[in-house]
DRENKOLKOL-50411 format. One record per atom (N, C-alpha, C): x, y, z. Coordinates in steps of 0.02 Angstrom, whole numbers, padded with zeros to 5 digits, always signed. Last residue first. Layout:
N
XYZ ...
This chain:
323
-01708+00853+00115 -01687+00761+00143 -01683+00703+00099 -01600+00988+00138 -01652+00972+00115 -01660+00872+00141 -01488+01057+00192 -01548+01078+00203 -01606+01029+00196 -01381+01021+00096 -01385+01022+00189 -01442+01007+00216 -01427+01080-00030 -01398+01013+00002 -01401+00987+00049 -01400+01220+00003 -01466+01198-00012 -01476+01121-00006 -01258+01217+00003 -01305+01260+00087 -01381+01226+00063 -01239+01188-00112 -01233+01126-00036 -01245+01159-00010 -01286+01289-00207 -01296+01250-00194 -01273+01177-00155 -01166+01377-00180 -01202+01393-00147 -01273+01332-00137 -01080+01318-00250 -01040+01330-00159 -01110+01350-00139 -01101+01281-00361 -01108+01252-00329 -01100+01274-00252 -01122+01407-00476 -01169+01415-00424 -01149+01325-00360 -01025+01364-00564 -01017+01434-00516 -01063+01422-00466 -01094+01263-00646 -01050+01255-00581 -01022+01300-00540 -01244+01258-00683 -01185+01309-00701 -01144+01300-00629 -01347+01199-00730 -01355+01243-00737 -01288+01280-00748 -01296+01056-00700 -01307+01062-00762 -01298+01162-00781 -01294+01076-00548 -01236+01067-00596 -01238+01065-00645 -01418+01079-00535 -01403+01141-00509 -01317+01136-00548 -01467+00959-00564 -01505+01020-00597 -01466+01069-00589 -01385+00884-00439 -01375+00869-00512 -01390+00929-00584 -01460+00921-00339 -01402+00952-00348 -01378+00942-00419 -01592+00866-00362 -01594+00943-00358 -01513+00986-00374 -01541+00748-00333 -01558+00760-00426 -01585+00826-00414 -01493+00756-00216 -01464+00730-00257 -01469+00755-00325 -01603+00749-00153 -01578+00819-00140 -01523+00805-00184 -01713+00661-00174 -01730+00704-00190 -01659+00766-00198 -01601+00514-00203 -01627+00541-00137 -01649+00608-00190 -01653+00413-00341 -01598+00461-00341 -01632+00490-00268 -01730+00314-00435 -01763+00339-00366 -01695+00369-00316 -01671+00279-00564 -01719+00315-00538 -01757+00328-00476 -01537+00234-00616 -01554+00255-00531 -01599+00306-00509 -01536+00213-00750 -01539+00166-00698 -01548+00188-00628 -01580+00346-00787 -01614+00300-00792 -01584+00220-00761 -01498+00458-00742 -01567+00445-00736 -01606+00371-00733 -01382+00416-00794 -01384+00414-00726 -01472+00387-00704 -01423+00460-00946 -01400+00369-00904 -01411+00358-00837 -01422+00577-00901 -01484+00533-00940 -01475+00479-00928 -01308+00618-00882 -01353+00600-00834 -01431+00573-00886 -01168+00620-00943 -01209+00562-00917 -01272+00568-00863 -01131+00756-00951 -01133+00706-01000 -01176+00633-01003 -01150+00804-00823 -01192+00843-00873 -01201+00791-00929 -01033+00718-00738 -01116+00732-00738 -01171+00748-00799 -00929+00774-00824 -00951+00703-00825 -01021+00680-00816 -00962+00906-00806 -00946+00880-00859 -00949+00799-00868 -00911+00891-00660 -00953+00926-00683 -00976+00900-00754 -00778+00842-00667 -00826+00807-00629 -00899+00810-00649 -00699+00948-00720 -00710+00900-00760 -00754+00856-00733 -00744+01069-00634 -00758+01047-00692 -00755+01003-00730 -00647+00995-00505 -00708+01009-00509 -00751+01029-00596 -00528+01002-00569 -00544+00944-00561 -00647+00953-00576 -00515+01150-00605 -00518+01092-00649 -00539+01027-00640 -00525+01215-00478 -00572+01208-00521 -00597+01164-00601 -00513+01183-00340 -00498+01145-00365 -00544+01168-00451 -00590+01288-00247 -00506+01286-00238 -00488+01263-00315 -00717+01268-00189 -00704+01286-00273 -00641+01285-00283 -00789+01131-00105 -00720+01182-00104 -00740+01203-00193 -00889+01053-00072 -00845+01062-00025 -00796+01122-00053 -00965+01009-00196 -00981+01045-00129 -00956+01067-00097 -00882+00913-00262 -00908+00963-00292 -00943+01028-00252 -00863+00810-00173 -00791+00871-00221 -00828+00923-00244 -00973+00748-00141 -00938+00771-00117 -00869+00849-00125 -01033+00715-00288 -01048+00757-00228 -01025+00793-00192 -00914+00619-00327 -00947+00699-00354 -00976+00741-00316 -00940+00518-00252 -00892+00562-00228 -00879+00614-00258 -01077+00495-00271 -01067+00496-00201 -01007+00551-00196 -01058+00456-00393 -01108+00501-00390 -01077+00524-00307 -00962+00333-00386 -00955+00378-00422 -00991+00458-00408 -01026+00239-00294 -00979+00281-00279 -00955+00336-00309 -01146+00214-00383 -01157+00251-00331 -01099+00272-00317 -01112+00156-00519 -01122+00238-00516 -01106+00260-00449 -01103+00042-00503 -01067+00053-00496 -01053+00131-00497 -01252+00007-00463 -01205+00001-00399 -01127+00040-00432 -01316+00013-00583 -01328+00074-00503 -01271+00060-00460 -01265-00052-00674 -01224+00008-00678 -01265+00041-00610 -01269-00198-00665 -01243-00167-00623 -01230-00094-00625 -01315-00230-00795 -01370-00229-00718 -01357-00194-00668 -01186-00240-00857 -01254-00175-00883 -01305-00178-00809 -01077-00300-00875 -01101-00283-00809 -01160-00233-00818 -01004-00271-00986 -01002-00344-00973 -01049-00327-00887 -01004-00133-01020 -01013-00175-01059 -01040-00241-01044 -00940-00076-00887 -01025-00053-00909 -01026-00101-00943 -00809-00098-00827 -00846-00163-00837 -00906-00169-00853 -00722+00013-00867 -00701-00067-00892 -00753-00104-00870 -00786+00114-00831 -00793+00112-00902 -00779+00036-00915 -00797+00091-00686 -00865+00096-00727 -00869+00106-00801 -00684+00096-00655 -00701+00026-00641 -00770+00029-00676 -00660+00209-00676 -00629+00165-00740 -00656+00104-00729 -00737+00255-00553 -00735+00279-00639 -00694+00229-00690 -00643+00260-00479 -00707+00218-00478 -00732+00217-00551 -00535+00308-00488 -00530+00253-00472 -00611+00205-00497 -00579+00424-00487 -00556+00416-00558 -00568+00336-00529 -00610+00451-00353 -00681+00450-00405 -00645+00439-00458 -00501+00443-00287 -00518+00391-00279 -00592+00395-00321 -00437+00549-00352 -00392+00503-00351 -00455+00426-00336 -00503+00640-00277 -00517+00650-00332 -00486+00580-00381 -00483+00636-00149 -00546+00614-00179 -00579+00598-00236 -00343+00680-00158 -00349+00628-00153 -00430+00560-00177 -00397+00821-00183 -00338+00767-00261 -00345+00688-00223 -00452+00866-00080 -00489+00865-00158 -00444+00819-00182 -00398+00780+00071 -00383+00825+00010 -00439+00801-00042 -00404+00688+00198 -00459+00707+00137 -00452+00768+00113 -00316+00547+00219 -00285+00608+00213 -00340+00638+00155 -00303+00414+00182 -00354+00441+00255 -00361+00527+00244 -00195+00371+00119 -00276+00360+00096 -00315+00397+00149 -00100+00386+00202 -00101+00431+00159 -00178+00423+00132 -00144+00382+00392 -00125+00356+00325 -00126+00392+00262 -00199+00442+00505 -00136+00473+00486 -00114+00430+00412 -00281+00345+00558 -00309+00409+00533 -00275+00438+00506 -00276+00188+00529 -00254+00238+00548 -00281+00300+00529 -00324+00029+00543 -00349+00084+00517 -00317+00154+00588 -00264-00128+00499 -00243-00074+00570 -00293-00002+00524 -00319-00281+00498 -00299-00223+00441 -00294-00156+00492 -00269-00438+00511 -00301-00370+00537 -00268-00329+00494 -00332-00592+00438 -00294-00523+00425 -00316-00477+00460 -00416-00709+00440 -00351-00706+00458 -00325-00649+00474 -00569-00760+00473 -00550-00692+00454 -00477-00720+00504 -00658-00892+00360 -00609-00883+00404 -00573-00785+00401 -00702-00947+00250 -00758-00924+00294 -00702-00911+00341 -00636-00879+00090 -00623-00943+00138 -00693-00909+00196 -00680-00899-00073 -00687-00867-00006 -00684-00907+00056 -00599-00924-00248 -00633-00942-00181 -00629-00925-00106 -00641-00898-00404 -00592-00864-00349 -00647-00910-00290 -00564-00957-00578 -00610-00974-00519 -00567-00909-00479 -00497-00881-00679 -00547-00931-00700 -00595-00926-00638 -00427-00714-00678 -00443-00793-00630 -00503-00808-00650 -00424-00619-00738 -00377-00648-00760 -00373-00705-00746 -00545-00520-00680 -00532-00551-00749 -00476-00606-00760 -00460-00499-00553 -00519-00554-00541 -00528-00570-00631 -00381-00410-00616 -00356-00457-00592 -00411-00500-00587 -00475-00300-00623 -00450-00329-00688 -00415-00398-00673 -00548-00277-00527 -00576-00291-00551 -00540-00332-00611 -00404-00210-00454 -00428-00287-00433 -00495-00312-00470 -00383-00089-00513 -00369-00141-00529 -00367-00202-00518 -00415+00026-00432 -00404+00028-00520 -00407-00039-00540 -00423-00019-00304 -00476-00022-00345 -00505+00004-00403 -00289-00017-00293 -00338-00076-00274 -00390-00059-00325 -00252+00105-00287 -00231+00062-00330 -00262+00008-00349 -00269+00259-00238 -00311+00197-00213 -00324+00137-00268 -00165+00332-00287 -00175+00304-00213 -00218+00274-00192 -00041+00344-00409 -00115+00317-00380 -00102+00313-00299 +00078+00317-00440 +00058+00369-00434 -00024+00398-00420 +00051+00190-00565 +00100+00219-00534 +00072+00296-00513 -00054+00034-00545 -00072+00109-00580 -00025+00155-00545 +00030-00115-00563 +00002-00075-00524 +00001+00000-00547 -00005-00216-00711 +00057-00190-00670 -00001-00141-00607 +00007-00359-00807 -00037-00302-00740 +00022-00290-00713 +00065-00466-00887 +00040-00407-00900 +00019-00360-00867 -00010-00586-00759 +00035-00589-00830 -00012-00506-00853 -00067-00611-00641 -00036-00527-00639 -00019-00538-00704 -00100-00737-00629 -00172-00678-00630 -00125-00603-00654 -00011-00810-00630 -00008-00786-00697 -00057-00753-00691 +00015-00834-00471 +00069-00780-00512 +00023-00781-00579 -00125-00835-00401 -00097-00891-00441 -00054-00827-00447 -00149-00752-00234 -00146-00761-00307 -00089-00825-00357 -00216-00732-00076 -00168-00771-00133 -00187-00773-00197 -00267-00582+00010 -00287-00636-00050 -00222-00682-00059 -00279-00443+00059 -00301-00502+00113 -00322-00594+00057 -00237-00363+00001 -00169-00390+00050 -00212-00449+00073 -00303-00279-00066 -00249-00310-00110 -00214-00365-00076 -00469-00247-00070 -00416-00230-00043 -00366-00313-00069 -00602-00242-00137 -00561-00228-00145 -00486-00210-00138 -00693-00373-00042 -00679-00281-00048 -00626-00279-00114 -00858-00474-00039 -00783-00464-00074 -00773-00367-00080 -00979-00438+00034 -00950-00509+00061 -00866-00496+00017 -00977-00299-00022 -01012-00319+00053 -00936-00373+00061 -00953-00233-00162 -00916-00205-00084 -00941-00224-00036 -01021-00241-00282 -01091-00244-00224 -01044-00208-00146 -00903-00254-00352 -00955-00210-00353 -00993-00177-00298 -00873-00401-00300 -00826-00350-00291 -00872-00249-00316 -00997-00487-00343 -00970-00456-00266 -00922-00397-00252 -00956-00470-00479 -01035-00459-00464 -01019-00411-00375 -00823-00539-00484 -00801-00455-00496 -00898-00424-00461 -00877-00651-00450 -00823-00647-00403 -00831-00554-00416 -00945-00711-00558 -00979-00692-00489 -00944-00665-00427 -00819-00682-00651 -00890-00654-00672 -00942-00641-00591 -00773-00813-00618 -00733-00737-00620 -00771-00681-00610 -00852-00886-00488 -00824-00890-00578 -00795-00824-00555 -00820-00960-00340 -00855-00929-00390 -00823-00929-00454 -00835-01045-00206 -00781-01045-00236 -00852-01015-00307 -00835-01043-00007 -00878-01030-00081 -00824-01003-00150 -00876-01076+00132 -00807-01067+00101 -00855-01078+00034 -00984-00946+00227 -00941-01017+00217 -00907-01029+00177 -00983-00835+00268 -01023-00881+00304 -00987-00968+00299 -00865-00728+00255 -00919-00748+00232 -00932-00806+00283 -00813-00579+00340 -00811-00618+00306 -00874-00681+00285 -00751-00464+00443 -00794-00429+00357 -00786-00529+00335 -00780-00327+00550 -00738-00402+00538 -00795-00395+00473 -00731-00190+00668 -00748-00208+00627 -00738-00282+00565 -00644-00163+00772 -00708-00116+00769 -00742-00137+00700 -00550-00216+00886 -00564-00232+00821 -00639-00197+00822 -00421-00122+00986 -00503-00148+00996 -00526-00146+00877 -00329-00047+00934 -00298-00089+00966 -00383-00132+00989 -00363+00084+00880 -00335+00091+00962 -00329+00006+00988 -00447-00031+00767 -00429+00028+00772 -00409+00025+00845 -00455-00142+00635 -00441-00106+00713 -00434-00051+00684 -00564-00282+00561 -00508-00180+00559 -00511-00170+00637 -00537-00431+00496 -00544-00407+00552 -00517-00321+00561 -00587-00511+00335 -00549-00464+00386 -00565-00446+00435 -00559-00686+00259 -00596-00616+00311 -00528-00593+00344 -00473-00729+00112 -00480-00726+00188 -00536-00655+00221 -00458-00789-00053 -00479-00738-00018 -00488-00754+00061 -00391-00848-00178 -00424-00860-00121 -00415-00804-00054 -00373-00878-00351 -00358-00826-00304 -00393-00875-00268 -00380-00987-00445 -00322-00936-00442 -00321-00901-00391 -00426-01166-00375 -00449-01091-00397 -00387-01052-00425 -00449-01299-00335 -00411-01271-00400 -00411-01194-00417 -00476-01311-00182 -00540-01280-00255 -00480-01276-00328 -00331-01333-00145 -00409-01397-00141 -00458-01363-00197 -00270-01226-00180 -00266-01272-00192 -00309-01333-00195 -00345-01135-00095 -00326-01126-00187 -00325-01193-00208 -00333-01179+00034 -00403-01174-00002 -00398-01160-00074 -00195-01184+00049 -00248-01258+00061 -00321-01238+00014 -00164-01060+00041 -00143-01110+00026 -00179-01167+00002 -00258-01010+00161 -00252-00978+00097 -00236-01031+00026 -00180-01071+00265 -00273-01090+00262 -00280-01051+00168 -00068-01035+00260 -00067-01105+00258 -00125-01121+00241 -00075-00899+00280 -00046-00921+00209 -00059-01008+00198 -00135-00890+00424 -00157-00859+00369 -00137-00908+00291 -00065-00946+00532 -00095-00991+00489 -00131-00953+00424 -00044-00824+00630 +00015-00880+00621 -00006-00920+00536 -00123-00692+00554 -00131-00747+00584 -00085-00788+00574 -00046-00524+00517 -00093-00601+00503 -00073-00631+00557 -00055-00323+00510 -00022-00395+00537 -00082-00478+00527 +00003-00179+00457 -00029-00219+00475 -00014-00289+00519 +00116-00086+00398 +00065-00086+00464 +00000-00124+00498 +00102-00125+00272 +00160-00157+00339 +00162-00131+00419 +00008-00250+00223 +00052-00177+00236 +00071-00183+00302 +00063-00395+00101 +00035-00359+00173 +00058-00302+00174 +00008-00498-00037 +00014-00436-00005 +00013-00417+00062 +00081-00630-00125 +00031-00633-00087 +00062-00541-00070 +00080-00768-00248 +00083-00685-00226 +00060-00684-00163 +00149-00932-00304 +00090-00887-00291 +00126-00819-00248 +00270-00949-00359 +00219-00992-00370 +00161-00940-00373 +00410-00853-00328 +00360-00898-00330 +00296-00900-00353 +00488-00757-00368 +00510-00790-00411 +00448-00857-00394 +00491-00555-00367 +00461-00605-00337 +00483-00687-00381 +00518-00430-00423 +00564-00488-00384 +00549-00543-00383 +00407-00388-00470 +00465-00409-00520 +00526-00454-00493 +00340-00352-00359 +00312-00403-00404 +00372-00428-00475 +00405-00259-00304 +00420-00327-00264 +00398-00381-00324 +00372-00135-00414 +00453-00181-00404 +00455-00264-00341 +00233-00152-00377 +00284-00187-00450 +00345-00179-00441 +00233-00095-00245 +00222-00162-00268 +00239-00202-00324 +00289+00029-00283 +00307-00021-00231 +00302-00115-00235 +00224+00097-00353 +00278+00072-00380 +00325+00018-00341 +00115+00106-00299 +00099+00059-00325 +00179+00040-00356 +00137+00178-00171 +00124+00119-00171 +00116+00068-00208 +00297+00291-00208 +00221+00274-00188 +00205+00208-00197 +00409+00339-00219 +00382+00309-00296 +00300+00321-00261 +00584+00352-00154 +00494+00344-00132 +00458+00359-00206 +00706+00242-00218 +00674+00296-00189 +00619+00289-00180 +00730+00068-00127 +00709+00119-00165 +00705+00188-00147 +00777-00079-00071 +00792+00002-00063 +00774+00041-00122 +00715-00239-00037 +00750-00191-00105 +00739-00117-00065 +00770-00398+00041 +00770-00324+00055 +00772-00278-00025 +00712-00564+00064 +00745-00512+00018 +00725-00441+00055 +00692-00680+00188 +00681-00614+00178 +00746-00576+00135 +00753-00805+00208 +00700-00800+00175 +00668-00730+00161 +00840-00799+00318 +00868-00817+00241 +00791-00798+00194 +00839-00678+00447 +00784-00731+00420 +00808-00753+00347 +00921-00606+00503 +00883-00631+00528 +00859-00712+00500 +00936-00507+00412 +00991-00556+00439 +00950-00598+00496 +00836-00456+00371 +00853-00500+00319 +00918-00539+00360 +00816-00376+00500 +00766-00446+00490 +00786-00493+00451 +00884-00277+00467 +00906-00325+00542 +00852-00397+00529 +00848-00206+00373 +00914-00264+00362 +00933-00298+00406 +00724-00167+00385 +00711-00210+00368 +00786-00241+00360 +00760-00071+00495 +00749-00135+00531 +00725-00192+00473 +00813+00010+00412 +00867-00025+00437 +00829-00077+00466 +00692+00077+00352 +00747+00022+00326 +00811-00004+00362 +00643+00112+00461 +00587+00060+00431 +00673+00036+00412 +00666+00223+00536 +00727+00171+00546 +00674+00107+00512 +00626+00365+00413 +00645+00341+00494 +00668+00294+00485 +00600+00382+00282 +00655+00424+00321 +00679+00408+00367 +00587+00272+00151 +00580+00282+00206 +00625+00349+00241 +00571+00215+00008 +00619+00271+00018 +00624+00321+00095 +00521+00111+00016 +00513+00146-00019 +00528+00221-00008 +00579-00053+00024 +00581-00013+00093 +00569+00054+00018 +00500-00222+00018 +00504-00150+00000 +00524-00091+00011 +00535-00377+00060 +00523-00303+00091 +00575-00241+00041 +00475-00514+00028 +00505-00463-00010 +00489-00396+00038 +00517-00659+00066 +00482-00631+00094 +00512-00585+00070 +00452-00842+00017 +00503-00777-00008 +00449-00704+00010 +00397-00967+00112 +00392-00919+00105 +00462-00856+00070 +00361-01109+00167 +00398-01095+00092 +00367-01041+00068 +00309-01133+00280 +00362-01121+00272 +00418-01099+00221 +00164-01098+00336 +00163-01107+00290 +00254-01075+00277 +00136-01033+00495 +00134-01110+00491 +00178-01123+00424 +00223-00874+00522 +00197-00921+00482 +00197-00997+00475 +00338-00805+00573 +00297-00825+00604 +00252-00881+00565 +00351-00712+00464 +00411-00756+00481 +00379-00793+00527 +00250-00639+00476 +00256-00654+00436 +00302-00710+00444 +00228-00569+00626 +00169-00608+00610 +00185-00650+00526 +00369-00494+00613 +00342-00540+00654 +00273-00611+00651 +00305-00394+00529 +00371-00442+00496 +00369-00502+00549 +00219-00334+00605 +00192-00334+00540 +00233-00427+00520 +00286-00289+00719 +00222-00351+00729 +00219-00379+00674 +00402-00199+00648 +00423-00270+00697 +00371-00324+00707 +00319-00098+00613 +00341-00136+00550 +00344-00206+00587 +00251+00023+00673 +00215-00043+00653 +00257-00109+00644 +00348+00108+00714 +00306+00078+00741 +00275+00026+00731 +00409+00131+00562 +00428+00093+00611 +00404+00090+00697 +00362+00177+00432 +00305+00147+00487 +00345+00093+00562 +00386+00244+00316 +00399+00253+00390 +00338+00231+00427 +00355+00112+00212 +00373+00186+00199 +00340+00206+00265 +00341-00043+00114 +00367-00009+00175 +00365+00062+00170 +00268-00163+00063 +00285-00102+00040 +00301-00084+00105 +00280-00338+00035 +00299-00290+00089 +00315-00228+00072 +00246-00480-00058 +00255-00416-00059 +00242-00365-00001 +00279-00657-00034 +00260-00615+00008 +00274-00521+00001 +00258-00783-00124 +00302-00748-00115 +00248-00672-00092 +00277-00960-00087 +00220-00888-00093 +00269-00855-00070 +00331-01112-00171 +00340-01053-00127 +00288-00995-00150 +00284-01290-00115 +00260-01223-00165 +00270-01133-00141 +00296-01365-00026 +00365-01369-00025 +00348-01300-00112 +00154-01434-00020 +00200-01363+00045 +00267-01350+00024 +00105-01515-00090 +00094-01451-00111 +00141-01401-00075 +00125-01654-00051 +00167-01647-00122 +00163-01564-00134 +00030-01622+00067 +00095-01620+00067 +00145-01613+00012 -00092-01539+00094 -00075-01576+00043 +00018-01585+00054 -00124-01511+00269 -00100-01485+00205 -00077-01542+00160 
C-alpha cells in the first residue's frame, strides 16, 4: 500500500434491522480489516431483537465504531443517515448479514487509488446454507469511463448493481440521496452514481460474501414488492434511453419480464396492474421495434393486454401453454 495513502479514512455504512444472528461475523469481518483507517457507522434501524445492543457492545469495543439508533425508516433511510455521519474520504457499504475478506478495503483502496478512479469495485462470492453457490467477478483488473461502466451495469453480467461490494470517492454521492421507502434502492440509483465517477475500476479479486436468504425483505414475492422492483427498472429506462439508445433491449428486458410477471399472477392489485398495463399499451411500438424477435408467447401476451386487461388471468393459462 501507498503509504502517504493509509492514514485516508473509509467510512464504513452498516444498516442494521434484526439480524442478530448474522450481525457478530458481519462486525467481526469489519474490525478485522488489514486497512486501519476505518470510521465504522452502525445503523441500528429500529431493530426489535438484541442487533442494537450488540451494536453498543462493539462501540465499546472498538473507538472506531459510531452507533446511531433510529426508528425503522427502511433501507434507504438507513443509509442516508450513515451517509450524513460519515466524515471520510471514501464510502464504503456492508449488510449486515453479510461478511468481507480481512483485506477487502485494503485491495479496494489500493486499486482507486493506483487507477485514480472514483469507485472500485470487488467480486462476489453468494452463499447460501453456508456452501458458496455462486461467484461473480472479472478476469482482470480494468478501469473504465463512466459511460462503459453504466454499458456493464445494464448488460448485469461482469458489473451488478449492488451497493456493498464498492469504494466510492465521497463526492460520487454530492447531492444523492438514497430513494426513501424503496426496496430495491440499488438499482434506482447506482446508474446515477456511476454518472458522478469520471473513471470506475474492477478489481479481478472476489472479497465479499453476500449471504442470500430466503427470509430477506427483497426475497419476500408480494405484487408491491415486484412492483417496487419494475419502477426500479423503469426509471433506470427513463434516466438513461437518451444517452443509451442501443441499449434500450437490454434495458426493457427486465422491465417486460416483470410486467409479465405482475400481470399474470394476481388481479388483487388492480391499480398497480393497470398502470403496468398502460405502460405496455403506450410503448409498444417501441418495444416492437428494438426487440423484434420478442419469444412468440410474449407478443401474444402483449395483444392480449392491449385488448383489455380483464382478460389477463385468463390469458397466462394461454402463457403456460405456449413456447
Amino acid at each position: 500500500m501507498n503509504k502517504n495513502n493509509g492514514n485516508e479514512i473509509i467510512s464504513i455504512i452498516v444498516p442494521i434491522y434484526n439480524v442478530e444472528d448474522y450481525l457478530k461475523r458481519c462486525l467481526d469481518s469489519i474490525i478485522g480489516q488489514t486497512y486501519k483507517s476505518l470510521e465504522i457507522i452502525l445503523v441500528n434501524d429500529g431493530s426489535t431483537d438484541s442487533s442494537g445492543e450488540l451494536c453498543d457492545i462493539y462501540k465499546n469495543k472498538d473507538t472506531r465504531i459510531k452507533v446511531i439508533h433510529k426508528n425503522n425508516g427502511g433501507i434507504s433511510s438507513t443509509r442516508n443517515a450513515g451517509l450524513e455521519a460519515a466524515s471520510g474520504k471514501y464510502i464504503g457499504f456492508i449488510d449486515s448479514d453479510d461478511w468481507i475478506d480481512s483485506d477487502m478495503y485494503q485491495s479496494l483502496h489500493e486499486c482507486l487509488v493506483n487507477s485514480n478512479s472514483d469507485i472500485s469495485i470487488c467480486g462476489v462470492k453468494e452463499v447460501r446454507n453456508n456452501s458458496i453457490i455462486k461467484s461473480n467477478q472479472v478476469e482482470e483488473i480494468v478501469t473504465l469511463s463512466s459511460q462503459e461502466a453504466i454499458k456493464l451495469l445494464i448488460e448485469d453480467k461482469k458489473v451488478k448493481s449492488f451497493t456493498w461490494n464498492k469504494l466510492y470517492r465521497r463526492e460520487v454521492f454530492k447531492n444523492i440521496y438514497f430513494p426513501e421507502g424503496k426496496k430495491y434502492e440499488d438499482i434506482y440509483l447506482m446508474h446515477t452514481i456511476f454518472k458522478n465517477a469520471a473513471t470506475i475500476t474492477l478489481l479481478n479479486e472476489e472479497k465479499y460474501y453476500y449471504m442470500r436468504r430466503d427470509d430477506s425483505i427483497t426475497n419476500e414475492k408480494t405484487i408491491e414488492n415486484k412492483y417496487d422492483y419494475y419502477n426500479a427498472y423503469l426509471k433506470r429506462l427513463n434516466d438513461l434511453r437518451a444517452d443509451f439508445n442501443d441499449y434500450l433491449p437490454q434495458l426493457y428486458q427486465p422491465i417486460l419480464n416483470l410486467a409479465l410477471n405482475i400481470l399474470s399472477t394476481s388481479l388483487k392489485e388492480k391499480d398497480i396492474q393497470r398502470d403496468i398495463a398502460d405502460f405496455l399499451e403506450k410503448n409498444a411500438k417501441e418495444i416492437s421495434m428494438v426487440m423484434p424477435n420478442l419469444p412468440k408467447k410474449t407478443i401474444v401476451m402483449y395483444k392480449i393486454f392491449k385488448l383489455s386487461p380483464k382478460a389477463l388471468k385468463f390469458s397466462y393459462s394461454i402463457y403456460n401453454k405456449l413456447k
